[in-house]
C-alpha positions in Angstrom: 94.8 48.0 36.7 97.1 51.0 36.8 96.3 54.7 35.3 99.6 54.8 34.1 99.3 51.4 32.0 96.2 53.1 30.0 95.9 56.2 28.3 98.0 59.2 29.0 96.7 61.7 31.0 97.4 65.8 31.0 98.2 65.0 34.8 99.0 69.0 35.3 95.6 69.9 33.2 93.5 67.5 35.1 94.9 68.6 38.4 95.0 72.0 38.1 91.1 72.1 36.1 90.1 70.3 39.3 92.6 70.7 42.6 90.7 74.3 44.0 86.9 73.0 43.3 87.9 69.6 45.1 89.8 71.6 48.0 86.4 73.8 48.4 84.4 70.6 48.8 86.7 68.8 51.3 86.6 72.1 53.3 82.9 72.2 53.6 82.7 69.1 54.0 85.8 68.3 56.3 86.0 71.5 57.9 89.5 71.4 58.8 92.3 72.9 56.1 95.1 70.2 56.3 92.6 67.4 56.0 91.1 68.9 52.9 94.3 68.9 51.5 95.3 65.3 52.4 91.8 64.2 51.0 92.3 66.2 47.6 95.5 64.6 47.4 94.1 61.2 48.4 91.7 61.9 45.5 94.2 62.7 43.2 96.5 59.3 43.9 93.9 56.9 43.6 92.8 58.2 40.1 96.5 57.8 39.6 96.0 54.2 40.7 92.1 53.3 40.3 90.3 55.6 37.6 89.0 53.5 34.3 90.8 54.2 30.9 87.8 55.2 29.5 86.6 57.3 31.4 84.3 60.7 30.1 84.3 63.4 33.1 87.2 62.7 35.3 85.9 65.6 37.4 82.8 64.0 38.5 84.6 60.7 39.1 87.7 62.5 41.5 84.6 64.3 43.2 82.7 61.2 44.1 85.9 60.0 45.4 86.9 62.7 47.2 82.8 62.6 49.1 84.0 59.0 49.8 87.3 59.6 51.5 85.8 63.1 53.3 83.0 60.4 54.6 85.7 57.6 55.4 88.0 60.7 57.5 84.8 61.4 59.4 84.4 58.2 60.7 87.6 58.2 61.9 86.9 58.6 65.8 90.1 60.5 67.0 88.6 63.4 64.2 87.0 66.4 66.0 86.5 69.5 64.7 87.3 73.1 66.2 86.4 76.4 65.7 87.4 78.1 62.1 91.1 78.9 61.7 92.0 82.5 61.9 94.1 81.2 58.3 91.1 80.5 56.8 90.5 83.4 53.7 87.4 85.6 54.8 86.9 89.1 53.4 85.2 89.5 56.6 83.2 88.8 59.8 79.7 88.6 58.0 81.3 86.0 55.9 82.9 84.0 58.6 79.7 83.6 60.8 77.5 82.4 57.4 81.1 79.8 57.4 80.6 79.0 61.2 77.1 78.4 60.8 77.8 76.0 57.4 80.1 73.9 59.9 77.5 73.7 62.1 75.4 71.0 60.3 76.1 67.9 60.2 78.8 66.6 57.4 76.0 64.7 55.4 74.2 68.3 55.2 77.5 70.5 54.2 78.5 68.2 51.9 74.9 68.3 49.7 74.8 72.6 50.3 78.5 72.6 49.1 77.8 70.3 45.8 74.0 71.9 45.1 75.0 75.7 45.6 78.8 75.8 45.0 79.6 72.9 42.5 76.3 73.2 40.9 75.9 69.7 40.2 72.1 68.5 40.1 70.4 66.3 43.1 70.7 63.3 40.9 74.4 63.8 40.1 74.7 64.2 43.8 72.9 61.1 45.0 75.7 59.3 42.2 78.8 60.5 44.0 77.0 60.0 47.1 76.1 56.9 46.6 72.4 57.0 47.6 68.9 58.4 46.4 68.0 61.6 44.7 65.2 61.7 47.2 67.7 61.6 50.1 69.4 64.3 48.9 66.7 66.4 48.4 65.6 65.5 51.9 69.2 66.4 53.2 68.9 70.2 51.0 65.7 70.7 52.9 66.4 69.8 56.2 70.2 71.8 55.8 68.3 74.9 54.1 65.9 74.7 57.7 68.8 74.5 60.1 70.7 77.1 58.0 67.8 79.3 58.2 67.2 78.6 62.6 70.6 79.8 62.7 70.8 82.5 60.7 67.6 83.4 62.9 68.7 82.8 65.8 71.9 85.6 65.1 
C-alpha cells in the first residue's frame, strides 16, 4: 500500500522536523558522511512507500527504519570504514578524538550511545527500533560506557 494513496502528508514538515536528527544517527552509527546521507534518504523513500496511514509518531517509525538500513549497510562486506573526514564539522581537536573514539566501538554500541545520549529516547524505545530486548540494550550502554571510558583512559 502506497503513502501517497492515504492521508496527505506535510512531506517538507516531516522532513525537515526529522532529516538532521536522522543524519546525526546514521553518522554515529554509519560513520561515513555520504552513507548517512543515502540512508536518511533511504529512510525517507520507504516512508514514502511503506509507512501505515495511521500512524502516531512518524519520527520514531523513520528512526527505526533508518537503525534497520544503517544495520543492513554494515553487513554489506565491500563497507570499511576509515579514519574521520577532515569535512566532518568539529569545533576542535578535543572534540574530534571523543568522535574517533565513538567510531571505535562496534556499530551495535554507537548506535545505542547515539539514541540514549543524543536522541534521548528511553532503553525500551530503543530495544523497539532495534528490534530486540530492553535488557540487551542496557547491556550494550554498559559495555559502550566501559570501552568509552578504557579509551578515554588510555589518551
Amino acid at each position: 500500500m502506497s503513502r501517497t494513496s492515504n492521508r496527505p502528508v506535510d512531506w517538507e514538515a516531516l522532513v525537515t522536523e526529522n532529516e538532521t536528527r536522522l543524519y546525526r544517527a546514521a553518522l554515529a552509527i554509519l560513520g561515513h558522511p555520504q552513507e548517512a546521507e543515502d540512508a536518511v534518504q533511504d529512510a525517507f523513500i520507504r516512508y514514502l512507500e511503506k509507512a501505515p496511514a495511521d500512524l502516531e509518531n512518524p519520527g520514531a517509525w523513520l528512526t527505526r527504519v533508518l537503525v534497520n538500513g544503517c544495520k543492513s549497510r554494515l553487513r554489506l562486506g565491500w563497507r570499511r570504514v576509515g579514519p574521520l573526514p577532515d569535512t566532518l564539522p568539529t569545533p576542535g581537536p578535543e572534540e574530534r578524538e571523543e568522535l574517533e573514539e565513538l567510531f571505535a566501538l562496534p556499530p551495535e554500541d554507537r548506535a545505542v550511545i547515539h539514541l540514549h545520549y543524543y536522541e534521548g529516547y528511553s532503553t525500551d524505545e530503543i530495544a523497539r527500533m532495534l528490534g530486540c530486548r530492553p535488557g540487551t540494550v542496557r547491556s550494550r550502554l554498559s559495555r559502550a560506557r566501559d570501552r568509552l571510558r578504557k579509551l578515554i583512559e588510555a589518551n
